[in-house]
Legacy VTK file of the C-alpha trace (Angstrom):
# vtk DataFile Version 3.0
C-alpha trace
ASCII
DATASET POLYDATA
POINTS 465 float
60.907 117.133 91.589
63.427 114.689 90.468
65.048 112.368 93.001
68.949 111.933 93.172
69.785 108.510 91.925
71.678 106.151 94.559
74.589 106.231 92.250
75.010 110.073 92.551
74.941 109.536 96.599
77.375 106.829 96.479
79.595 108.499 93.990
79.559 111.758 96.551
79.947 109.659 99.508
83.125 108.393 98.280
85.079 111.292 96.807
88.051 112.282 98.705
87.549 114.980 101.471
91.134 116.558 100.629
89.930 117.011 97.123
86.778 119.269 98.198
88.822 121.398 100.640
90.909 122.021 97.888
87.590 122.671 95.745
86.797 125.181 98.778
90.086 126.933 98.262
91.214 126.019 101.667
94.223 125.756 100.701
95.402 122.108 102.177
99.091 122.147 103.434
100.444 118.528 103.487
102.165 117.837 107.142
103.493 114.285 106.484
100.798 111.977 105.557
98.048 114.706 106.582
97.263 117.641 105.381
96.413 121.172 107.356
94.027 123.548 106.876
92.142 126.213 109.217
88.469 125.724 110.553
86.385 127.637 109.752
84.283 128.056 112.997
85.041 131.261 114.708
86.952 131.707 118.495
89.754 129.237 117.381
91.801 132.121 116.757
94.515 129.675 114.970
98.209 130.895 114.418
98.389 127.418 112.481
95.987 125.444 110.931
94.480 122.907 113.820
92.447 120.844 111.436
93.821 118.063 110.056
92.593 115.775 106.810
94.167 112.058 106.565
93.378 111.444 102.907
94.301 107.454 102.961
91.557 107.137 105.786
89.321 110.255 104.153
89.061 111.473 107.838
89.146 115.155 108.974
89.615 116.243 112.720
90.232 119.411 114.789
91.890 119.670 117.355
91.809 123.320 117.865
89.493 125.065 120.384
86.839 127.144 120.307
84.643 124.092 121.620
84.466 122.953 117.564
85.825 119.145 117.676
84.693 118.583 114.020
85.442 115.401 112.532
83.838 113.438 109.819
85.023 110.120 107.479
82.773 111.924 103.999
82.518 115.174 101.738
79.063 115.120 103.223
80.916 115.882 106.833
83.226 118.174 105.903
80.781 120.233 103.634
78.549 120.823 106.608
81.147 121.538 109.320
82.384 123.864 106.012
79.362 126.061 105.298
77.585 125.821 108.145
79.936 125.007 110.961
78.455 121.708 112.582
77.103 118.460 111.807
74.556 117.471 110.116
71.573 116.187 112.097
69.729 113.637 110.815
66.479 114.473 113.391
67.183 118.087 112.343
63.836 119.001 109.688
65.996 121.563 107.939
68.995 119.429 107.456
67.137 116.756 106.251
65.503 119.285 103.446
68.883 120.770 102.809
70.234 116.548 102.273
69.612 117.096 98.421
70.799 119.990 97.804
74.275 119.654 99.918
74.776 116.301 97.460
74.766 118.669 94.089
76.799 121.385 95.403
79.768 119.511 96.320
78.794 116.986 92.793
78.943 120.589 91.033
82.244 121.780 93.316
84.282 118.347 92.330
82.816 117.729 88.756
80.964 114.331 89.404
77.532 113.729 87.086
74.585 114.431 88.357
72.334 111.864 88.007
68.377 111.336 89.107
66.131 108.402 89.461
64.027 109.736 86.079
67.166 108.970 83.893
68.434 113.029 83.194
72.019 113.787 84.172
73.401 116.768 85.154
77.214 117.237 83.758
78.626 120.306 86.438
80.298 122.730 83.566
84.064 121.790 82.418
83.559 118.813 85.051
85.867 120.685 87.388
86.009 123.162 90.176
86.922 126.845 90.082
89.006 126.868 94.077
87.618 130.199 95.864
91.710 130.670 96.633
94.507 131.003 94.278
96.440 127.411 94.297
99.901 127.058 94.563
102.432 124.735 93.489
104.523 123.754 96.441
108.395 124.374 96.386
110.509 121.168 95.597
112.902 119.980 98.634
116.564 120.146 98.660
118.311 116.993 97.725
118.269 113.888 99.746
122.288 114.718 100.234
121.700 118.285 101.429
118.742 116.700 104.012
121.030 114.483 105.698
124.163 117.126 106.057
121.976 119.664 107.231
119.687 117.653 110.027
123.417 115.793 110.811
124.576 119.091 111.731
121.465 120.472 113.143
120.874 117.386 115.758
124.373 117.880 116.557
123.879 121.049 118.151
120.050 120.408 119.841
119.918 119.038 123.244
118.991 116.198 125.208
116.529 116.981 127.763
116.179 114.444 130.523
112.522 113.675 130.156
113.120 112.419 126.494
116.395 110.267 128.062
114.125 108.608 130.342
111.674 107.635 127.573
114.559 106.738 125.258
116.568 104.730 128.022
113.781 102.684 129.803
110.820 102.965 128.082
111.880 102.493 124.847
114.852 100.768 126.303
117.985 101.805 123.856
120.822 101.599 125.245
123.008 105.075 125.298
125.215 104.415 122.658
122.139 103.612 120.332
120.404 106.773 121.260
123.554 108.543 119.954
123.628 106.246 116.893
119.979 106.566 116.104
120.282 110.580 116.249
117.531 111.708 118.644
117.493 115.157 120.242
115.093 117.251 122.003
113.696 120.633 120.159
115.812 123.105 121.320
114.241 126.484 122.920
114.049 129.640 121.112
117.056 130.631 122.917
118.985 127.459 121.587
117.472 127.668 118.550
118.534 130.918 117.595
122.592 129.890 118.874
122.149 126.874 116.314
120.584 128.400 113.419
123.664 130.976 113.835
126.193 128.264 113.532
124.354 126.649 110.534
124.068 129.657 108.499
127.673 130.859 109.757
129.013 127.132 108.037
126.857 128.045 104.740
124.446 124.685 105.349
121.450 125.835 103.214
118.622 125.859 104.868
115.975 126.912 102.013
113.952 124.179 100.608
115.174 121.939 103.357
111.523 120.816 105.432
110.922 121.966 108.744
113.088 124.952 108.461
111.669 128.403 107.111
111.726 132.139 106.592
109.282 134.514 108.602
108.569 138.112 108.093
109.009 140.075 111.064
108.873 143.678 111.981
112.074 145.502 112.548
111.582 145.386 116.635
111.211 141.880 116.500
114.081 141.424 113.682
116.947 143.439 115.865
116.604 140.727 118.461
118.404 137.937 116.109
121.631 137.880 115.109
122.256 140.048 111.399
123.612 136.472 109.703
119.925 135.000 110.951
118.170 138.694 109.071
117.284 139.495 105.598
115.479 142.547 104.573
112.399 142.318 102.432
112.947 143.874 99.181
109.096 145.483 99.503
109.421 146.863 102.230
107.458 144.837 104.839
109.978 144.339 107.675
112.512 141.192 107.593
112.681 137.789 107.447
114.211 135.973 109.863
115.188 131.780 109.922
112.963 129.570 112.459
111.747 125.887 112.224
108.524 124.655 112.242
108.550 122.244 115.463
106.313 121.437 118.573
107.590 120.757 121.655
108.670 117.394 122.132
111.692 115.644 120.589
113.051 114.565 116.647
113.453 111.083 115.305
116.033 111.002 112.165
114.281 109.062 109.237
116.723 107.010 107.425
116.150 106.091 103.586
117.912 102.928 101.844
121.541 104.526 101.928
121.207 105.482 105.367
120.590 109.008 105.018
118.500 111.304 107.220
116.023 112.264 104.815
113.344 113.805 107.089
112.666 114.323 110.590
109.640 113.483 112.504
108.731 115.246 115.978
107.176 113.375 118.827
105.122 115.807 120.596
105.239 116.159 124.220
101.461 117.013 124.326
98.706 117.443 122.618
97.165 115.413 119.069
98.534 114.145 117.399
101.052 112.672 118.941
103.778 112.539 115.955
104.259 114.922 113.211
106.621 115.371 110.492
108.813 118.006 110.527
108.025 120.040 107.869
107.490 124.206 106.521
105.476 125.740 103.732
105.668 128.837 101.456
102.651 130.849 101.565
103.835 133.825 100.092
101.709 133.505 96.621
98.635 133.489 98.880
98.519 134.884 102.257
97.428 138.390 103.114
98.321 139.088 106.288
102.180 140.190 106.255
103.432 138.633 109.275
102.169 135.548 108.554
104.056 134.770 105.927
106.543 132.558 105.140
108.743 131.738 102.593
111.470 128.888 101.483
109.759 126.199 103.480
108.495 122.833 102.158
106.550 119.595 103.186
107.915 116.604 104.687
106.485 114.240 102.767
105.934 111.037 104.060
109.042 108.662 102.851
109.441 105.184 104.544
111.843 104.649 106.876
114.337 102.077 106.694
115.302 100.196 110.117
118.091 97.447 109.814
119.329 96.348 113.486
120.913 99.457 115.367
124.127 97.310 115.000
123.988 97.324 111.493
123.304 101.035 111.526
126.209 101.691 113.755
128.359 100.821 110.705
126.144 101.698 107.716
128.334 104.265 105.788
126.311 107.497 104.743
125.188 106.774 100.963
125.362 103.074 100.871
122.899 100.989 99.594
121.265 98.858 102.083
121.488 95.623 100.184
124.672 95.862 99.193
125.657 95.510 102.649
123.198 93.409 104.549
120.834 90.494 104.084
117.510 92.159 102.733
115.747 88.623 101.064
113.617 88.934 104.572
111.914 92.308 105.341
109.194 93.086 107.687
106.715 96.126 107.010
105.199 97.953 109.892
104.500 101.475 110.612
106.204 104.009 112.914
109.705 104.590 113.276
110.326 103.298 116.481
108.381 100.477 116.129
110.480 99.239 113.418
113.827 100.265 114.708
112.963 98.447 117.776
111.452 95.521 115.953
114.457 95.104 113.750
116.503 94.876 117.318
114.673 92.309 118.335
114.461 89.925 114.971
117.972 90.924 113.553
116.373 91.790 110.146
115.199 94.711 108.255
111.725 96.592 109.047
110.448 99.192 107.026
108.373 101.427 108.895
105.649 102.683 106.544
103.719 105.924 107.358
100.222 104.340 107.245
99.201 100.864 105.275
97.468 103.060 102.850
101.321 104.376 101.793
102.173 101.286 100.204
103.025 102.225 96.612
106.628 103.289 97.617
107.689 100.039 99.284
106.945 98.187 95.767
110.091 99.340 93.565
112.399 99.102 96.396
111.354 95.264 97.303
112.061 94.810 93.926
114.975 96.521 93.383
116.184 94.605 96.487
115.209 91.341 95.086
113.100 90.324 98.737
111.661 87.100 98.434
109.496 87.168 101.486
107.582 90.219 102.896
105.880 90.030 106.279
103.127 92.813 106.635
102.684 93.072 110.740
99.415 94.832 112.145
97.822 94.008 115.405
94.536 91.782 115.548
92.696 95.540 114.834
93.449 94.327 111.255
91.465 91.541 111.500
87.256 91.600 111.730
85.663 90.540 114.946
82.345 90.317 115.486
81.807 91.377 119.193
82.968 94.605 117.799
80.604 97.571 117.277
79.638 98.111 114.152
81.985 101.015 113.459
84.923 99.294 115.007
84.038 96.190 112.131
84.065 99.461 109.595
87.459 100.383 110.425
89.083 97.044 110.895
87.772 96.595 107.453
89.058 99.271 106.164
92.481 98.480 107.258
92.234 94.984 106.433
90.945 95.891 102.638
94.533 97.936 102.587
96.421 95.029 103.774
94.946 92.782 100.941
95.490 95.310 98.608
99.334 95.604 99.669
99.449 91.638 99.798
98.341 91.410 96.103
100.508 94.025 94.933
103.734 92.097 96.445
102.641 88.741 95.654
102.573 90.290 91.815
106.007 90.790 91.735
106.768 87.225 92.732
107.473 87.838 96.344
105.801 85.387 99.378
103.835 87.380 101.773
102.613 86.929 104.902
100.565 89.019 107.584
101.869 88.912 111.070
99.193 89.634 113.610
98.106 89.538 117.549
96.005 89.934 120.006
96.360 94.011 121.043
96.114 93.267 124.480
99.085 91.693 124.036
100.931 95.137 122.304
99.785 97.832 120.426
102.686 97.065 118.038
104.900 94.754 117.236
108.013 96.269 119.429
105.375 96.251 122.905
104.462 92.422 121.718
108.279 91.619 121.494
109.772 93.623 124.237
106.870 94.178 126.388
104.842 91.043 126.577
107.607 89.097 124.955
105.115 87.098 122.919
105.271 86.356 119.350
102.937 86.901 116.527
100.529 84.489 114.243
101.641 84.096 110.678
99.424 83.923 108.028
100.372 82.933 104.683
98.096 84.912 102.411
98.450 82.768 99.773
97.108 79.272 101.200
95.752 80.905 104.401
97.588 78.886 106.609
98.464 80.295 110.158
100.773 79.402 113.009
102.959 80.723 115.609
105.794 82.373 114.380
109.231 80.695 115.308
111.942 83.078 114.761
114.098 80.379 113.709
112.320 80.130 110.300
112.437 83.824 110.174
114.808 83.581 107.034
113.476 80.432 105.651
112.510 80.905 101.968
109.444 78.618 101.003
LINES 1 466
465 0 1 2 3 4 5 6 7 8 9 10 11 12 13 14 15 16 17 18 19 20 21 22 23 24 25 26 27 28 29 30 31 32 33 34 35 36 37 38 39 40 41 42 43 44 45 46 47 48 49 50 51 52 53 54 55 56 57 58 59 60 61 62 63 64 65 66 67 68 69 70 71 72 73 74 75 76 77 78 79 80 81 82 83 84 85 86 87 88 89 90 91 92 93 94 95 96 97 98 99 100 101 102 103 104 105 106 107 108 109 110 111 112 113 114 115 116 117 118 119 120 121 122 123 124 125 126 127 128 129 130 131 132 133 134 135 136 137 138 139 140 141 142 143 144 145 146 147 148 149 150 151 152 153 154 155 156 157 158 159 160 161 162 163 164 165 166 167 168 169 170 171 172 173 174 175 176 177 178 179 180 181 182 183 184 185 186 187 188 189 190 191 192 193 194 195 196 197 198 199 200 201 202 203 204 205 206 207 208 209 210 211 212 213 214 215 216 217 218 219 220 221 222 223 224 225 226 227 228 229 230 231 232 233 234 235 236 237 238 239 240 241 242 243 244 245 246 247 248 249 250 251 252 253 254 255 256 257 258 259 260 261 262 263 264 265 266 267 268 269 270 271 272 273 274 275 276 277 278 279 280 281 282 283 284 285 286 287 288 289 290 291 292 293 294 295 296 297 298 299 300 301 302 303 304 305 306 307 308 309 310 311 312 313 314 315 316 317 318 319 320 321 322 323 324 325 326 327 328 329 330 331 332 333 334 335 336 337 338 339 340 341 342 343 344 345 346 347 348 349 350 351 352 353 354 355 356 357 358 359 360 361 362 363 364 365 366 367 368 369 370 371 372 373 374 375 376 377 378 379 380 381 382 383 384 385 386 387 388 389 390 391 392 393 394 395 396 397 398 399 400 401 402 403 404 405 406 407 408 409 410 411 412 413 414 415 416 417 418 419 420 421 422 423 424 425 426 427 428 429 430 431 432 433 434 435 436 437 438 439 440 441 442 443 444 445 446 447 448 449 450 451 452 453 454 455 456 457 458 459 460 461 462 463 464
């Protein structure tokens, strides 16, 4: 029997785990920068999908129960927790057999050539997958305009719970009057949300195709409990669909794009992993069976940047503005998270985009350019940088991560624009807000074209080389 050439291995080893749950017909629903789908190991009993895939990383993890706790960074992982709901074992005799023939079924199920060590190659037929599910083309979102009048209206009606003030107030530490600027709210109760959906539909804000706000069938029991504006009945006969959102408990965070419009929402969890997620619906009516769980007129988030001049500036930024047409954008810091910028941009008076992982970089390119920036600063903690008293797969990771930020580098530096990394120690802060308003240190700048480093001195901050 012929071996399977290196090349094959490597080749499967680095195919993208989102493209063989798709090749599985699982159906991925993208949450943001992840993507859902259900695991397949039985007692989870799921009412949503608990497993999630991260395809810049190409990591899957669940966090459902059912004792699973599947995760993997490969095809290889994901087909075994798949088909046979576990992971591999390398001191396992079987698994080890079955290590050959796991590599050609998920070459076959994504297309890739089969080659072995005696020179034949295997071409899977039409070099593509046949998905075990029907796949769907998701529903396009409402326009960026529509987004920001309906979430403007909706956080105007949710509540502010004192848990989430506390947070805000001290350990964030935004003042009151930026909290209102900035636009957080606590998810309302199904009790609230029910009075504020009322008022929304009442005023004609469209809520279809807007993300994080969708249609659910319903039998007529359950239907007579909301109000008739809130009710339509299905044509077919199933029961009714009602309006909901799709939103753990825990509090929303407006994210702005580059005319200061809320474009999305993102929803800081009050328990539970992970800890943010975007706010965001689906429409599974072309492929779900079961009747009351479908839904319809919801779509994905996405995963746009978000754009975080200082809170001062934002207190004044008219609604559909450009940015730069307004305020001093030759300077501009990249990090991710949204409050991590918007409380980085506090701190050094200039403009921080917060990017939804490093990996998400290709969005940030046109708009430096169309800004003309002539100096970029990419900050990451010191888990950017290689160490070697790490273990072996923290030096994988920190890598990985550090690979991205080269990549992101070059691509900036192409379009004639300085760059620089920022970077600490991450005792010091596990972003760059904690290191500036926590330990009240400041980072090491690298110039990534000469290599030089030194402390930063915010004085320079807008100095153009």
């Amino acid at each position: 029997m012929a071996f399977i050439s290196k090349e094959t291995i490597e080749a499967v080893n680095q195919a993208s785990i989102l493209d063989l749950a798709n090749a599985f017909g699982d159906h991925p629903r993208r949450v943001g920068k992840q993507h859902q789908v259900y695991c397949p190991n039985p007692g989870h009993d799921e009412k949503t999908p608990d497993t999630y895939i991260e395809p810049n990383k190409n990591i899957f993890t669940c966090f459902g129960g059912g004792g699973c706790g599947a995760k993997g960074s490969n095809v290889f992982s994901y087909y075994y927790w798949h088909e046979y709901g576990r992971a591999y074992d390398k001191n396992n005799k079987e698994d080890r057999k079955n290590f050959p023939i796991v590599i050609e079924k998920i070459a076959q199920l994504l297309g890739i050539p089969i080659k072995y060590e005696d020179g034949q190659t295997v071409n899977p037929s039409g070099g593509t997958y046949s998905p075990r599910r029907k796949q769907v083309k998701e529903l396009e979102p409402q326009s960026d305009e529509i987004c920001d009048k309906v979430y403007r209206a909706f956080l105007s009606m949710c509540p502010i719970r004192k848990e989430h003030a506390v947070e805000w107030l001290k350990e964030r530490q935004y003042s009151q009057e930026e909290v209102v600027t900035l636009g957080f709210r606590s998810v309302p109760t199904g009790e609230e949300l029910m009075k504020i959906l009322y008022q929304l539909v009442t005023k004609n804000y469209p809520l279809e195709r807007v993300p994080g706000f969708v249609q659910r069938l319903v039998p007529e029991n359950l239907a007579v409990q909301y109000p008739r504006e809130l009710v339509e009945e299905d044509p077919q006969g199933r029961g009714f669909w009602v309006w909901t959102i799709t939103a753990a408990k825990g509090y929303f965070i407006p994210v702005r794009d580059r005319k200061g419009r809320f474009i999305r929402l993102r929803v800081r969890r009050d328990e539970g992993k992970p800890k943010y997620l975007w706010f965001s619906s689906y429409d599974n009516t072309a492929i779900e069976k079961e009747k009351y769980q479908l839904r319809k007129n919801g779509v994905s988030s996405g995963s746009p940047l978000h754009i975080a001049p200082p809170v001062s500036q934002v207190r004044i930024w008219e609604i559909g503005t450009e940015l730069s047409d307004i305020y001093n954008v030759q300077v501009v810091i990249g990090s991710e998270g949204e409050h991590k910028a918007q409380i980085s941009a506090n701190k050094l008076g200039a403009t921080v985009i917060g990017i939804p992982g490093v990996g998400n970089f290709r969005e940030v390119l046109p708009l430096l350019s169309e800004w003309g920036t002539q100096k970029f600063i990419l900050a990451y903690d010191m888990d950017s940088l290689k160490r070697e008293d790490d273990s072996v797969k923290s030096q994988k990771k920190q890598q990985n991560l550090f690979d991205k930020l080269t990549e992101f580098a070059k691509e900036v530096m192409k379009l004639g624009i300085d760059c620089y990394l920022w970077t600490w120690d991450i005792k010091d802060g596990k972003g760059l807000d904690d290191l500036l308003q926590g330990s009240k240190k400041l980072p090491m700048e690298i110039n990534l074209r000469t290599g030089q480093r030194k402390l930063v001195d915010l004085k320079e901050l807008y100095h153009i080389a």
